[in-house]
C-alpha positions as CSV (number, residue, x, y, z in Angstrom):
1,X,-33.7,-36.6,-106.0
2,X,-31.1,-35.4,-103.8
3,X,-32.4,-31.7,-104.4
4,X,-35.1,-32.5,-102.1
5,X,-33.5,-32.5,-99.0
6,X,-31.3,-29.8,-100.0
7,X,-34.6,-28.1,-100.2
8,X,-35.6,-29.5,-96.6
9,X,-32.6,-28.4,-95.1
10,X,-32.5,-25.0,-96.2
11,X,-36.2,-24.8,-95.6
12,X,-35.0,-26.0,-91.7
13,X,-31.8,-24.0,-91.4
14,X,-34.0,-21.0,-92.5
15,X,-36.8,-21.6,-89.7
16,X,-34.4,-22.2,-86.9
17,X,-32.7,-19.0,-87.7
18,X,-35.6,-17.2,-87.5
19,X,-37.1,-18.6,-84.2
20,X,-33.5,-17.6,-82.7
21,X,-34.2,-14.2,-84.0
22,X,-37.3,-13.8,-82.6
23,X,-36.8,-15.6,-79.4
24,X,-33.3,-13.4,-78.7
25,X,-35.5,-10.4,-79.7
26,X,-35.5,-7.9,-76.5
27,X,-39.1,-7.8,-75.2
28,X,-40.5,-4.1,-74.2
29,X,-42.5,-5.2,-71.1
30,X,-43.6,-2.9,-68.4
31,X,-43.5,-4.6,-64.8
32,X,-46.8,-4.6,-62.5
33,X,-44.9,-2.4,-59.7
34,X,-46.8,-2.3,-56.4
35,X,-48.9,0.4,-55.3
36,X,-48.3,1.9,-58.8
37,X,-51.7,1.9,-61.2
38,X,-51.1,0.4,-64.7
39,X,-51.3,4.0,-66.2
40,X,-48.4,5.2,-64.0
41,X,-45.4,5.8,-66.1
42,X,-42.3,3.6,-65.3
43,X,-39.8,6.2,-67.0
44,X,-37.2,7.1,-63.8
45,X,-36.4,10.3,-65.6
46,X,-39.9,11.8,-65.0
47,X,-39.3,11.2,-61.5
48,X,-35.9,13.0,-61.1
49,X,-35.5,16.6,-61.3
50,X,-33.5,17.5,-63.9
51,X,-31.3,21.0,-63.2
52,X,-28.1,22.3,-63.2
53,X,-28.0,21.7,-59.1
54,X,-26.3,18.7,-59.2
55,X,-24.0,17.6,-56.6
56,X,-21.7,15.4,-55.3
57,X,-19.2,15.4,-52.3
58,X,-17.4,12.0,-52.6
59,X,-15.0,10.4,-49.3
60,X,-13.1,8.8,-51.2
61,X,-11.1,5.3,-49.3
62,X,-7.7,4.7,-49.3
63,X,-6.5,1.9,-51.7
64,X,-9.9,1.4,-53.5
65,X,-8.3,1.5,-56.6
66,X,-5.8,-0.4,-56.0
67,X,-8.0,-3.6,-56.0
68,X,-9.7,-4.7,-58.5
69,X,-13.1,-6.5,-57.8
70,X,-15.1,-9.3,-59.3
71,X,-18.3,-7.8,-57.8
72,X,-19.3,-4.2,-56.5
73,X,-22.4,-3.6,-54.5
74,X,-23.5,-0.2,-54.5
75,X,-25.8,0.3,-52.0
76,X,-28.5,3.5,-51.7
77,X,-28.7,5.4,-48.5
78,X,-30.1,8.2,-46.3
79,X,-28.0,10.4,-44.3
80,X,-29.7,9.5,-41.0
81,X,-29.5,5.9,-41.3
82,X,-25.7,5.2,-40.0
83,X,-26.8,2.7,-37.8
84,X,-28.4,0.8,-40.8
85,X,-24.7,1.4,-42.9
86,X,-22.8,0.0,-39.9
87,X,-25.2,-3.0,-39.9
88,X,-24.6,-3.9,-43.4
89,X,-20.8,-3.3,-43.1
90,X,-20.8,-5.3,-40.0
91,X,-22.6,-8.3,-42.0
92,X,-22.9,-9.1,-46.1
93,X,-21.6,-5.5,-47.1
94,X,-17.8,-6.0,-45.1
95,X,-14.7,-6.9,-47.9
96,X,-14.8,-10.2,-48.5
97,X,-12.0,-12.0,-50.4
98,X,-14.2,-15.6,-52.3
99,X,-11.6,-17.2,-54.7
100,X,-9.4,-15.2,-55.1
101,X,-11.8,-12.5,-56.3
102,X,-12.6,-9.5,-54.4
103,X,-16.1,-8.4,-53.6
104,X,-17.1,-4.3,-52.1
105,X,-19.6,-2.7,-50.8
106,X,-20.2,0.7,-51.4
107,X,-22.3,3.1,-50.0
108,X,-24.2,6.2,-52.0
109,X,-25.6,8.7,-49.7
110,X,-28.2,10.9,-50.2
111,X,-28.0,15.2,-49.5
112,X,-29.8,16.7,-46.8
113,X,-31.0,19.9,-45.7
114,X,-29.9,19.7,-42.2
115,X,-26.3,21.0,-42.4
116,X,-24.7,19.4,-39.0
117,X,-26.1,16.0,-40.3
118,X,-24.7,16.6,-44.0
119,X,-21.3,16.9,-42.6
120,X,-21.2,14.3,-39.8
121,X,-22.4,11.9,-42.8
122,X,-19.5,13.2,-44.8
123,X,-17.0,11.5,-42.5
124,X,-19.6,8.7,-41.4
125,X,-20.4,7.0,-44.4
């Protein structure tokens, strides 16, 4: 008699493992992405060129190193829009110190063909 719920509980203990398998099971879903047809392929690298003409010029800040943060917003940019940069500094993007925790924004600034722009940016951003 008391193999039966031995039985019953193993029985159980085996179903609930296997609902917590499938359940925790990563699910390959494409998004519905506006303005993109359902055919349209969601994989980023088919959209970036992919060449040995990568570049970078970084402006680095003083000290960024130095403090460790709880939170770092990096946030995407054009090279003309420094009025749009200085708004988000000037409001949600500025250092902010919540609980002892720090929290940056950082800015990530596209290249541009237009030279005088490219380096006016490069002290701007």
């Amino acid at each position: 008699m008391k193999s039966i719920p031995r039985v019953i509980l193993c029985a159980t203990g085996l179903v609930s493992v296997s609902i917590l398998f499938l359940i925790t099971m990563p699910v390959e879903r494409e998004a519905n992405v506006v303005g993109w047809s359902y055919n349209t392929t969601r994989n980023t690298t088919n959209y970036i060129p992919v060449s040995g003409n990568w570049t970078a010029s970084l402006a680095p800040e003083r000290g960024v190193c130095d403090r460790p943060s709880l939170l770092v917003m990096m946030v995407c940019s054009a090279p003309a829009n420094i009025e749009a940069r200085q708004a988000i500094r000037d409001t949600w993007g500025s250092d902010k110190k919540i609980q002892g925790h720090n929290l940056s924004a950082y800015f990530l600034v596209g290249e541009t063909n237009n030279i005088s722009m490219q380096v006016s940016n490069l002290w701007l951003t």
